[in-house]
N, C-alpha and C positions, 0 to 999 in steps of 0.2 A: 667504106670500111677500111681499117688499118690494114698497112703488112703483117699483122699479128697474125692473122688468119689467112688474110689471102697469100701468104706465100707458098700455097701448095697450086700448081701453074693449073689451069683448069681442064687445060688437055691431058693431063695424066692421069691414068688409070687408076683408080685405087684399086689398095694390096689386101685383096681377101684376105680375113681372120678366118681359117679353117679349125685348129683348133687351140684349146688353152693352154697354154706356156707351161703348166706344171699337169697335163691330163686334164680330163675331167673327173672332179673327186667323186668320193663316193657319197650314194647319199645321208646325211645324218638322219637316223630315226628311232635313235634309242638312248635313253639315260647318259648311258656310258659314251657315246660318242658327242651325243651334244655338250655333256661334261668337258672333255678334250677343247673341243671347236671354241666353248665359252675363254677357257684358259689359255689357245692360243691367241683367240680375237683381243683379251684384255692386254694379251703382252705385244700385242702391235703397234706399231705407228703410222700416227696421219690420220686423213681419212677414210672413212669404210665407205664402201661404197654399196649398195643396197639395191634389192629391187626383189619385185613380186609378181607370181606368176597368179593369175584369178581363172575363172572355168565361165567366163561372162557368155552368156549364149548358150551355158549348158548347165549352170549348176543354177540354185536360188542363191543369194543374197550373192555377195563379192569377198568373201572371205580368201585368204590365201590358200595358194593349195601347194608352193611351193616358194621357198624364201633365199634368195643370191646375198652373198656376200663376200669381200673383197677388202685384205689390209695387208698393206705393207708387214713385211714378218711374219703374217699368218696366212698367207697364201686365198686359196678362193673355198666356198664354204655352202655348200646345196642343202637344204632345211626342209626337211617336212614337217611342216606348222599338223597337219593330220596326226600323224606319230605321236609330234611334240608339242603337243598345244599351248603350254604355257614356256614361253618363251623369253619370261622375264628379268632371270637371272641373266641372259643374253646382252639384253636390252640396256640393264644397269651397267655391264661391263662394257660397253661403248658408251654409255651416255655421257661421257665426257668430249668423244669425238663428233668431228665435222662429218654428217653423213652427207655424199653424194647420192643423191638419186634424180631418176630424170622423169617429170612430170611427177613432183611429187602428190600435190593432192590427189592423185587419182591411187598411191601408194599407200600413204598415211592412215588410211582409216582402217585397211586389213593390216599393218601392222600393229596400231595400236588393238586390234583386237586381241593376240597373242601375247601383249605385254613390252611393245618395242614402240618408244617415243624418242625422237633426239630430240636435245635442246640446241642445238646447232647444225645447219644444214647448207647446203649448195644445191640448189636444181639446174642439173645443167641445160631443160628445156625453155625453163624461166629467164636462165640467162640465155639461153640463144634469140628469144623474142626482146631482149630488152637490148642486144645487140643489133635488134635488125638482119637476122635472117631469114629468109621468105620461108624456108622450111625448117622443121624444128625437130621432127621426129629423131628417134636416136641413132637409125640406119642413115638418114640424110647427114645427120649431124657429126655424125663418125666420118662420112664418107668428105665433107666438105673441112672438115678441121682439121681431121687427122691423116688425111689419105688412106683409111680403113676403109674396107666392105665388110660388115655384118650381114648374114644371112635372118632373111626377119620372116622366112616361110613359117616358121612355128609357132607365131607370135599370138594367134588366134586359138591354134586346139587346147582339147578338153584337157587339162595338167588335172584335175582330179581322177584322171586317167593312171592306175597303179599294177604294176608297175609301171614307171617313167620311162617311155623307151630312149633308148642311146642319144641318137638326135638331138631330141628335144633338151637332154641333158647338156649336152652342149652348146647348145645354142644359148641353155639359158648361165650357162658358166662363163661364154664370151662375152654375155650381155653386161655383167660386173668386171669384166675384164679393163675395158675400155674409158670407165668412168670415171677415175681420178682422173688420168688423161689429158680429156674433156674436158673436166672439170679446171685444170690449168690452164689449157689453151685460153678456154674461156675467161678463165680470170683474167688475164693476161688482155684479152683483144677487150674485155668490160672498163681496165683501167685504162690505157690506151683511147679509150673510145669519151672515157671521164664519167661513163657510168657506173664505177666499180659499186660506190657509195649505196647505188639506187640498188642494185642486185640485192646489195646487203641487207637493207631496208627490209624490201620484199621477202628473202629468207626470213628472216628473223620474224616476219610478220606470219609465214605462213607457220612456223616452228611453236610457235605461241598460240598458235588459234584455237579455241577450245571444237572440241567436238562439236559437227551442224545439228541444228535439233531437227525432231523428224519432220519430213515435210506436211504440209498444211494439205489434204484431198491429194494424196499421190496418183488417182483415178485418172485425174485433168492431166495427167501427163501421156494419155492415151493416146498414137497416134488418129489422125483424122477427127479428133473430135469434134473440128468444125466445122463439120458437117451436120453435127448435133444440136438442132436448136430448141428444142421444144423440152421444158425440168423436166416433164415425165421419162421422157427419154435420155434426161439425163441420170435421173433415178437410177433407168434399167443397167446404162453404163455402168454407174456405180457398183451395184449390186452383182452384175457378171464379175467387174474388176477385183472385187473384193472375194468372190469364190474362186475363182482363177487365181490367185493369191494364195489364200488358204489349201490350197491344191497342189500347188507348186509348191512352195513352201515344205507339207507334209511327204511328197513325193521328192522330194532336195533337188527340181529341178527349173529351168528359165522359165519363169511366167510362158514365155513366148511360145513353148514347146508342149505348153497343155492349149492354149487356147490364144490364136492370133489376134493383135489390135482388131485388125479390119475385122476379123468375124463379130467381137464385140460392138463394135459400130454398127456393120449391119444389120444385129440383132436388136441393137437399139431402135433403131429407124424401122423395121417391121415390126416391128411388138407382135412375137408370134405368139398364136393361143394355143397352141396346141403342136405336138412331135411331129405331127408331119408338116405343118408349116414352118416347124425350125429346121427341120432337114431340109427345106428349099432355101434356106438362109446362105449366102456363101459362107465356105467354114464351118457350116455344121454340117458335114455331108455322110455317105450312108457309111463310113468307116468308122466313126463316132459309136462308142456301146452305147448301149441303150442305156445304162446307169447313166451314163453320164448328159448323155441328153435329157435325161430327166432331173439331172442337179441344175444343167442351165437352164431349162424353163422353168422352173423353182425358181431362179434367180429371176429371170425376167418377171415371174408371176408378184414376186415380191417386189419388184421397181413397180409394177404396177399398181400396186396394193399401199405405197408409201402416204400417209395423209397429206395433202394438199399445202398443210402448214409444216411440212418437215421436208418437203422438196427442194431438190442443190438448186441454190440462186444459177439464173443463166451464166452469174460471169465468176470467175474465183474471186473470193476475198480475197485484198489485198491493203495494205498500210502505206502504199507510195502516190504516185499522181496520178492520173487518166491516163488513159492509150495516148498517144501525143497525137494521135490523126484526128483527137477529138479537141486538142487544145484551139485551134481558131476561131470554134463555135464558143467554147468555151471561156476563154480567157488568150484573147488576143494579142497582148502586152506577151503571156507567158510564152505564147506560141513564138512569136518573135525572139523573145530571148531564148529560147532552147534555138533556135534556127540561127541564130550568132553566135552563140555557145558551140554547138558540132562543130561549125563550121571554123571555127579559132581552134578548138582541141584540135581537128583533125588536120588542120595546117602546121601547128605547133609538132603534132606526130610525125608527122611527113619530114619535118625542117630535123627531127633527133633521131630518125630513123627507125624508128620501133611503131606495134602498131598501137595505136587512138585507145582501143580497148584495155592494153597496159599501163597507158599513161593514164587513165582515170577514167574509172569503169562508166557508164553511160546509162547505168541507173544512179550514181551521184547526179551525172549531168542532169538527168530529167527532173531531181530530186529538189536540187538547188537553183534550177530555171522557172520550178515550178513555185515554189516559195521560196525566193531570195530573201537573204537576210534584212534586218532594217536598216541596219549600215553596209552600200552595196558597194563600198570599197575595195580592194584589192584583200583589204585585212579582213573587212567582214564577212567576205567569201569565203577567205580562207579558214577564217572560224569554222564558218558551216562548212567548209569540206572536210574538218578537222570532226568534227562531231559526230561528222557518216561515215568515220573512218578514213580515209583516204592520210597515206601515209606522208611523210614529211615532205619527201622530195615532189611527191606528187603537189603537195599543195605549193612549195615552191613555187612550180614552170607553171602550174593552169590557174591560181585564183588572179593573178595580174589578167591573163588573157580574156577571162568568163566575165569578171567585172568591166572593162574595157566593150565586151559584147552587150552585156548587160544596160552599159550607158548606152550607145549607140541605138539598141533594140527601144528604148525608152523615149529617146529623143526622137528617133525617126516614126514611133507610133503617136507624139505627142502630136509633131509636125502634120498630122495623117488627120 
């Protein structure tokens, strides 16, 4: 790593941020003040720097429950997206500007639900992985850049918590404090490093990305489910997961806090017939009302009741290759070439310092080892990593190295 960053000596303590340079403002929650915040945000300069407080663990879905913001000339800006839901005029009056924020996909999607999208952005966690930092969080990342301490105990409670007590408010006013900053250091040790280019890429790539579409059986994302072998019992899964849902949801709270994974797994695995063999279930124990022990055996009654031709196949659908622990059996040749492929991306990763999974995600790799192109050239690699997406630079550094694997995995299975 450059002097860019490491010039802060490593024995020195970093300089708690206790609190923010101008106070902690007050909160925005009405017409007239997010009025003001719009008209000063628009007459600022630079970047704004962004960030979102969620209730993950305590509310349904991931909506915002509090909104940071940070610009040059208009100081720092605390948002209750609740109050002021439609946050659009906001959003148009910065969409000219570079937003910082750190880990944005995890950002993005509760902003754009109030009406706030950039067309331009900086993550300063993206750039720290594309730099080669072993840690990336924004308290590490303050702390190792800037010589900052952030206090990140608040970083987990309930923000649809109102009112916002004092703390937390500040904590979350330092948290936009810090980010333009960063966001220079950063640029600075990226160009330096001659990755500025790739960062760029990557923003821009994530700035552009349309909305995910909804997931395919959200169910299968159950912990433990493989323990679940038998579709009847995945049925029952289904059908707990899906009222457990519908529950949480109506009640506006975490899936997790009406009805735990594991209780739904083990409800799976015993198919109970009846309230008193769900109460010996772990997880359904005698603190459970009775309503509702009687909605989950409902649900289990109904996975058991599902027709034989309407049963979840054992494995998810999916559009990409095989598990790759089945390629050997399967296709020998492919298996070899995915096993020259990891093994050149993850040396190539090692040699530019970032990790394997940023230089090119490792569902392309399996994607293109598994059906390589017809022309297995450096070029016609790069076609196809070009086609699954994989951005410029990326195709750059890896279609030389995967085609290179590629020949080598061919020759030596021929030889075989």
């Amino acid at each position: 790593m450059t002097d860019a960053v490491a010039a802060i000596p490593e024995e020195a303590a970093p300089v708690p941020l206790l609190e923010p340079k101008e106070g902690i403002p007050p909160v925005v929650a009405d017409e007239q003040a997010l009025a003001a915040t719009i008209a000063a945000f628009a007459a600022g300069t630079g970047p704004v720097a962004v960030d979102a407080e969620r209730a993950s663990g305590y509310r349904y879905g991931q909506r915002a429950y509090l909104i940071q913001l940070r610009r040059a000339g208009a100081g720092s800006a605390l948002i209750d997206p609740i109050a002021c839901p439609d946050l659009g005029r906001l959003g148009a009056a910065i969409a000219d500007a570079e937003w910082v924020v750190h880990a944005a996909t995890q950002d993005l999607p509760c902003l754009a639900e109030v009406g706030m999208r950039p067309t331009r952005l900086f993550d300063t966690e993206l750039a720290g992985r594309i730099a080669g930092f072993a840690r990336v969080g924004l308290g590490p990342m303050t702390e190792n850049v800037l010589g900052l301490s952030l206090a990140k105990e608040h970083s987990a409670v309930d923000w649809s918590t109102r009112p916002l007590p004092e703390p937390w408010l500040r904590y979350a006013a330092l948290d936009v404090e810090v980010l333009v900053e960063l966001r220079d250091a950063l640029e600075q040790e990226l160009d330096a490093q001659g990755k500025l280019d790739w960062a760029l890429e990557e923003f821009a790539s994530i700035a552009a990305a349309p909305r995910p579409a909804p997931r395919t059986d959200p169910w299968r994302r159950t912990s433990q489910l493989h323990k679940v072998r038998r579709r009847r019992q995945l049925a029952v899964v289904r059908e707990l997961w899906l009222t457990r849902d519908r529950m949480a949801q109506e009640r506006d709270v975490s899936p997790g806090r009406v009805l735990s994974d594991a209780a739904i797994v083990n409800a799976a695995l015993a198919m109970p017939l009846n309230i008193a063999a769900l109460q010996a279930v772990q997880g359904f124990g005698p603190r459970l009302h009775r309503r509702q022990l009687d909605q989950w055996l409902a649900a289990v009654q109904r996975g058991r009741e599902v027709p034989e031709n309407q049963l979840p196949p054992a494995a998810a659908p999916h559009d990409g290759p095989p598990p790759p622990r089945a390629w050997a059996e399967k296709d020998p040749v492919a298996a070899a070439r995915l096993s020259g492929a990891r093994a050149a991306v993850s040396e190539l990763a090692e040699r530019h310092h970032l990790p394997a999974e940023n230089l090119i995600t490792p569902d392309l790799v399996r994607r293109v080892s598994w059906e390589p192109p017809a022309d297995p050239s450096a070029e016609g690699v790069a076609a196809a990593l070009r086609r699954l997406g994989a951005r410029q630079w990326q195709v750059d550094l890896v279609a030389p190295v995967m085609a290179a694997a590629f020949a080598t995995a061919t020759a030596a299975t021929a030889q075989g």
